[in-house]
C-alpha positions as a Python dict, from the first residue, in 0.01 Angstrom:
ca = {
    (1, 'X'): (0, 0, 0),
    (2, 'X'): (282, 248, 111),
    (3, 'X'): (453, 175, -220),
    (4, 'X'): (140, 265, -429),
    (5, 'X'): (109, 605, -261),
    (6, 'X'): (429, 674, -322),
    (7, 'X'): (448, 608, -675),
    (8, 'X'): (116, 765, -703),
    (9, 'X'): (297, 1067, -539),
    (10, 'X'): (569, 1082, -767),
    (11, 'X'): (325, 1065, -1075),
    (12, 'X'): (149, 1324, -951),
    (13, 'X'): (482, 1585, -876),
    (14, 'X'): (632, 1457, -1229),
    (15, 'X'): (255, 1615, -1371),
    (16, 'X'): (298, 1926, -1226),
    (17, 'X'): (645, 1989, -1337),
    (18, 'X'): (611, 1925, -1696),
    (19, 'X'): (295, 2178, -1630),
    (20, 'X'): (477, 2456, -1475),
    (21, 'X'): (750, 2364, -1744),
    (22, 'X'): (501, 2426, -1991),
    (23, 'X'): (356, 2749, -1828),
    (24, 'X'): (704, 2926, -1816),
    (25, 'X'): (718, 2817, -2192),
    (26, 'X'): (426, 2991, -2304),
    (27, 'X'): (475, 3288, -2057),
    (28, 'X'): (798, 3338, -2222),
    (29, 'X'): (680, 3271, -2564),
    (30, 'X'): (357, 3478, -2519),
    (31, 'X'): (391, 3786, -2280),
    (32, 'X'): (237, 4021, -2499),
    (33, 'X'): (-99, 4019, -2339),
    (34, 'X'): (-142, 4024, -1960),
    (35, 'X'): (-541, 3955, -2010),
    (36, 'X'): (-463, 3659, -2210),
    (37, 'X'): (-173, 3502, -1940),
    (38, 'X'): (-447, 3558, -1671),
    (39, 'X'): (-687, 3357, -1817),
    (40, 'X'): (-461, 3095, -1876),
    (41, 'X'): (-365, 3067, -1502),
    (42, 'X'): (-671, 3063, -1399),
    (43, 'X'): (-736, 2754, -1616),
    (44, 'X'): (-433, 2603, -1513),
    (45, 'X'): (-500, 2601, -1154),
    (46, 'X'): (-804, 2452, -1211),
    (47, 'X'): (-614, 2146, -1345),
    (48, 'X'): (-409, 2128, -1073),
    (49, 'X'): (-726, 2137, -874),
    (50, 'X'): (-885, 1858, -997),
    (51, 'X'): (-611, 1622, -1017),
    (52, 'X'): (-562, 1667, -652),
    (53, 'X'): (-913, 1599, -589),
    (54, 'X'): (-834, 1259, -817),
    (55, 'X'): (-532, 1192, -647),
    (56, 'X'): (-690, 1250, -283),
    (57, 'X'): (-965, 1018, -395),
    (58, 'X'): (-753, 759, -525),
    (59, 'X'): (-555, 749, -207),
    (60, 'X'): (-857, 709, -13),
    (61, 'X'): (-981, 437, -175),
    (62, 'X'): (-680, 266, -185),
    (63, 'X'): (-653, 332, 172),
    (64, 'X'): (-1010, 189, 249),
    (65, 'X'): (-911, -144, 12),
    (66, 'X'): (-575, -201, 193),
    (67, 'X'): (-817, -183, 522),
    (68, 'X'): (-1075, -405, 388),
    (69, 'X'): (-806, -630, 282),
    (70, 'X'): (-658, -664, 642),
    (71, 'X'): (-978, -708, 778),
    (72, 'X'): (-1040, -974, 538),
    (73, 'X'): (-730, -1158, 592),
    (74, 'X'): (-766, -1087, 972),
    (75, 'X'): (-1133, -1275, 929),
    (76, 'X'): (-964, -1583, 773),
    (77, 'X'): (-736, -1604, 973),
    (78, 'X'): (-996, -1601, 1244),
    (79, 'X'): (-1190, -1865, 1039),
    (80, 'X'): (-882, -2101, 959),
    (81, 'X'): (-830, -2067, 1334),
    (82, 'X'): (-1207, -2178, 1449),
    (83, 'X'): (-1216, -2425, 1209),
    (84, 'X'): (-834, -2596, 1329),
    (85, 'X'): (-1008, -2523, 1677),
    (86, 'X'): (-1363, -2720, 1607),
    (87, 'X'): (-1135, -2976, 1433),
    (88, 'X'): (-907, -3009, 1732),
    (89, 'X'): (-1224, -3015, 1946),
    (90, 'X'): (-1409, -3285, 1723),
    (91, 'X'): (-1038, -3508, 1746),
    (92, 'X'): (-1066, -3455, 2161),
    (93, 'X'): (-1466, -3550, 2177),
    (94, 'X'): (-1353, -3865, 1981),
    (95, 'X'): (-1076, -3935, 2163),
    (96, 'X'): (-1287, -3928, 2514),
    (97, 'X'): (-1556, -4127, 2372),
    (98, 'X'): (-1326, -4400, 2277),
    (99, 'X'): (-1165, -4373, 2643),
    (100, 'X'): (-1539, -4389, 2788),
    (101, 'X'): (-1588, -4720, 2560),
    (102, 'X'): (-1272, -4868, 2669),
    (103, 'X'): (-1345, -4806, 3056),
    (104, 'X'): (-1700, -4942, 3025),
    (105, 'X'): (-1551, -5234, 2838),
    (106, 'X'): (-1313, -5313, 3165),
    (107, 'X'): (-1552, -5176, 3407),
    (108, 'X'): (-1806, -5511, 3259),
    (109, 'X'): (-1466, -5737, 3253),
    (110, 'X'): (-1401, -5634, 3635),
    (111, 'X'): (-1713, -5683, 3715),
    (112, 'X'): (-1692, -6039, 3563),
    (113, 'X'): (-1398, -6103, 3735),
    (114, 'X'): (-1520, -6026, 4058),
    (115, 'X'): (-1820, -6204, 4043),
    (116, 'X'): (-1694, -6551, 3896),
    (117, 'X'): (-1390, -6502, 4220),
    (118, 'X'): (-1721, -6463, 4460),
    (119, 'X'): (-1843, -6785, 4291),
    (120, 'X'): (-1567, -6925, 4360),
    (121, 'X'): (-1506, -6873, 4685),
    (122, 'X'): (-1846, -6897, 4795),
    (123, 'X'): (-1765, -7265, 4688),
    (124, 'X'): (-1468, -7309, 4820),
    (125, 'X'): (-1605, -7223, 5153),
    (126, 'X'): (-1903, -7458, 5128),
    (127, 'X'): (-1653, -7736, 5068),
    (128, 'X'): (-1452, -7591, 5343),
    (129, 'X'): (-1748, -7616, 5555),
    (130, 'X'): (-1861, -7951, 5437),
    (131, 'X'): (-1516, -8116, 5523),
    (132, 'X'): (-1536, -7985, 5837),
    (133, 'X'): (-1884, -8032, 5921),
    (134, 'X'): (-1755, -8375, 5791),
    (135, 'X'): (-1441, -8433, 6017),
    (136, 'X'): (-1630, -8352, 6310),
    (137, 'X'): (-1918, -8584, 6253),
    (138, 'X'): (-1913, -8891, 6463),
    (139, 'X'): (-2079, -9178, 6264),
    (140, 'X'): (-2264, -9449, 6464),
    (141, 'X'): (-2422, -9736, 6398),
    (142, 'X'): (-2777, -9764, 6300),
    (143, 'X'): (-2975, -10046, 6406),
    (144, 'X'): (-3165, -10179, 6210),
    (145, 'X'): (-3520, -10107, 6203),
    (146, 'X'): (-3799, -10359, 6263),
    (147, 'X'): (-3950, -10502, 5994),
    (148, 'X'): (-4296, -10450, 5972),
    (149, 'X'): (-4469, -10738, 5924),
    (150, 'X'): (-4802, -10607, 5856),
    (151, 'X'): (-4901, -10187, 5819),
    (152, 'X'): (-5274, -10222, 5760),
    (153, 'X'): (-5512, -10416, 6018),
    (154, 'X'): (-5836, -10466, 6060),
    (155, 'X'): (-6119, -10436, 6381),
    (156, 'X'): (-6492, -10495, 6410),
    (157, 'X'): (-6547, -10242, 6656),
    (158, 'X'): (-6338, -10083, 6930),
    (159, 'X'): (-6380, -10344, 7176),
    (160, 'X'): (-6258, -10133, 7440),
    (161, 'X'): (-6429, -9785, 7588),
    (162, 'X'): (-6129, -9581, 7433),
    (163, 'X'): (-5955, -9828, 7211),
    (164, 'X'): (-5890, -10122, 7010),
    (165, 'X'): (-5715, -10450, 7187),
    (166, 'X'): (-5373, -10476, 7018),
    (167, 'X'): (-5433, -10860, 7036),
    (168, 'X'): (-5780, -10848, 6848),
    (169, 'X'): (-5682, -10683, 6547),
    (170, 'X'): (-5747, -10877, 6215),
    (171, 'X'): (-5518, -10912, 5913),
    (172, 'X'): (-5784, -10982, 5643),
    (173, 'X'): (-6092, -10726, 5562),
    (174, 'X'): (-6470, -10859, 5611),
    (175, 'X'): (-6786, -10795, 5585),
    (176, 'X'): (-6819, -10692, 5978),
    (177, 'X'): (-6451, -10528, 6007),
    (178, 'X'): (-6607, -10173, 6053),
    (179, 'X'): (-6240, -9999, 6088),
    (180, 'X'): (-5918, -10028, 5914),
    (181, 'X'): (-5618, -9908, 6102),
    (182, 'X'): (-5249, -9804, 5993),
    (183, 'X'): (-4968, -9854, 6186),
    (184, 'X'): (-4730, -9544, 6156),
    (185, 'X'): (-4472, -9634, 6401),
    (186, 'X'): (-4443, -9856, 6661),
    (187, 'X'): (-4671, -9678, 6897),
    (188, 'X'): (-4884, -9464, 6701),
    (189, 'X'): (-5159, -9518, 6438),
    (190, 'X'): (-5416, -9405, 6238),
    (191, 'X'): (-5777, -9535, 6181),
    (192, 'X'): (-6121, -9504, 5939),
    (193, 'X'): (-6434, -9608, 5876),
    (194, 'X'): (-6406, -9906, 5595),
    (195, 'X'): (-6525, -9863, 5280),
    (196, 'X'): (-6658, -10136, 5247),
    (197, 'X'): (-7058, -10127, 5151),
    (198, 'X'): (-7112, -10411, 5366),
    (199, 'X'): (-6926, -10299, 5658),
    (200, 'X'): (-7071, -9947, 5641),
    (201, 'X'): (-7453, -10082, 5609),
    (202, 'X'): (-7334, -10284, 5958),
    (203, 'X'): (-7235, -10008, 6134),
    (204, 'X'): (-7473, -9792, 6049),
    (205, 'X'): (-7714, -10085, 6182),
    (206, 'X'): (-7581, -9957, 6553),
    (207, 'X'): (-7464, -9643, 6479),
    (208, 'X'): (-7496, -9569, 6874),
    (209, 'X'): (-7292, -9863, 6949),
    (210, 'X'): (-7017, -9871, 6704),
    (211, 'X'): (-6979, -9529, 6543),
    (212, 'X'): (-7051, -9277, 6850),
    (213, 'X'): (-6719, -9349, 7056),
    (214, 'X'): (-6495, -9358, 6768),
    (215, 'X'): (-6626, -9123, 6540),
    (216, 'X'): (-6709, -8746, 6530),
    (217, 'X'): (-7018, -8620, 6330),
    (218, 'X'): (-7326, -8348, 6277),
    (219, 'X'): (-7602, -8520, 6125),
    (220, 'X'): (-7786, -8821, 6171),
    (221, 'X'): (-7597, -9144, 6076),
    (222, 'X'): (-7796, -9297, 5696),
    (223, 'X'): (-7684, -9316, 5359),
    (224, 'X'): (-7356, -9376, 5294),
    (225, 'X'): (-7024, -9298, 5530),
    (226, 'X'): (-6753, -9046, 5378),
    (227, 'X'): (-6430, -9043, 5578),
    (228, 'X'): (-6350, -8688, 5620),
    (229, 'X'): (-6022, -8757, 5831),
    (230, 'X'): (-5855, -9015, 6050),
    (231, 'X'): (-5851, -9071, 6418),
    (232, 'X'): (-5566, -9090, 6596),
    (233, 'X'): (-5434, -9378, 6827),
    (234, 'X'): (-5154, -9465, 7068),
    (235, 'X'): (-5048, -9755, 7154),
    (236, 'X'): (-5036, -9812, 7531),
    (237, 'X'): (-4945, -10151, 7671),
    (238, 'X'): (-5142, -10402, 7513),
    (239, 'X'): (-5439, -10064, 7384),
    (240, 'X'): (-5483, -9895, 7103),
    (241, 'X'): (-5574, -9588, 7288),
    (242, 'X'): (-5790, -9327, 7078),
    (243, 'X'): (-5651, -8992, 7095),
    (244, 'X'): (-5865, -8795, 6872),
    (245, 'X'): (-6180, -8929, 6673),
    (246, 'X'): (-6254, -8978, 6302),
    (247, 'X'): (-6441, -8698, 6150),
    (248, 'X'): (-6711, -8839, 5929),
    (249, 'X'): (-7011, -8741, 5742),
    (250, 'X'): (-7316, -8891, 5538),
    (251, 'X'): (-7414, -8917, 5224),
}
């Protein structure tokens, strides 16, 4: 810019030599009439005039284009410099997301690792308790349990006020065998009304006799006999002793 004005300058001095060159020329050559040289002066400054104004304008445009120019390069620069910055930004948001992958990716192998090692020693101490549990178990001898020769027997009516004689229970079911008992262990039992048709209608022929010691019910005894649950029985000496009653109802 500084090397435009001053060329522009020098342009503009070398004018107005060769004009005041050429003024002394015709002064010299033409001094005969004063009104004529006057006029000519006149006209002459007004030359000079107006190539100053030229001049003046040219400088201040070329002074507004070297300013528009640095702000121009001033603004790219500006831009280059956002854009290397958004870049640089862009490389650092992918660079964290790949260290956020990578940590979640160990994060779910730690917590793999930690998990299978509580597996493993939750194992390791339920072995560790079972050998000990086992090394301080004392194993003894079982005997043997008595064979049972018979589970199921039979009775035609308890024979006793609260019981059934151990010695008069039946093997084999009849037609008169009103209860059928089962032996749980050796001193306790469980007993029902038989279903047996025959051995219901017999009861029922006495239901005072037979059914109202052993039995508990709500309606009149007829029909047919639905065991609702079992009594329960003791053994006691040589007695069956009833401990609770049979609930039954009718049908």
């Amino acid at each position: 810019m500084c090397k435009k004005i001053v060329l522009l300058a020098g342009f503009f001095l070398m004018l107005v030599y060769q004009l005041q060159a050429l003024t002394l020329t015709e002064r010299t050559t033409d001094a005969e009439t004063l009104s004529t040289n006057s006029s000519w002066f006149y006209s002459t400054n007004m030359r000079y005039g107006a190539l100053a104004v030229i001049v003046l304008l040219l400088i201040i445009m070329l002074f507004k284009n070297n300013n528009n120019q640095k702000k121009s390069g001033k603004l790219s620069k500006d831009l280059k410099r956002i854009r290397e910055e958004r870049n640089q930004l862009r490389h650092e948001i992918e660079n964290l997301r790949n260290e956020l992958k990578e940590s979640n990716s160990l994060r779910a192998e730690d917590k793999f690792e930690i998990d299978k090692l509580k597996e493993e020693m939750s194992l390791a101490l339920s072995k560790q308790t079972e050998e000990e549990v086992a090394g301080n178990t004392f194993i003894w001898d079982k005997p043997e349990a008595p064979q049972k020769i018979q589970e199921t027997f039979y009775s035609r009516y308890a024979d006793l006020a609260d019981g059934f004689s151990a010695s008069e229970l039946l093997t084999r079911e009849g037609n008169d065998t009103i209860f059928e008992i089962t032996i749980l262990s050796p001193n306790k039992a469980t007993f029902k009304v038989s279903a047996n048709p025959a051995a219901q209608k017999y009861a029922l022929s006495n239901a005072d006799y037979f059914l109202e010691p052993t039995c508990h019910y709500d309606t009149l005894p007829s029909g047919n006999i639905i065991n609702e649950s079992p009594g329960l029985l003791t053994l006691s000496g040589g007695k069956w002793e009833i401990k609770e009653q049979a609930r039954i109802s009718f049908r």
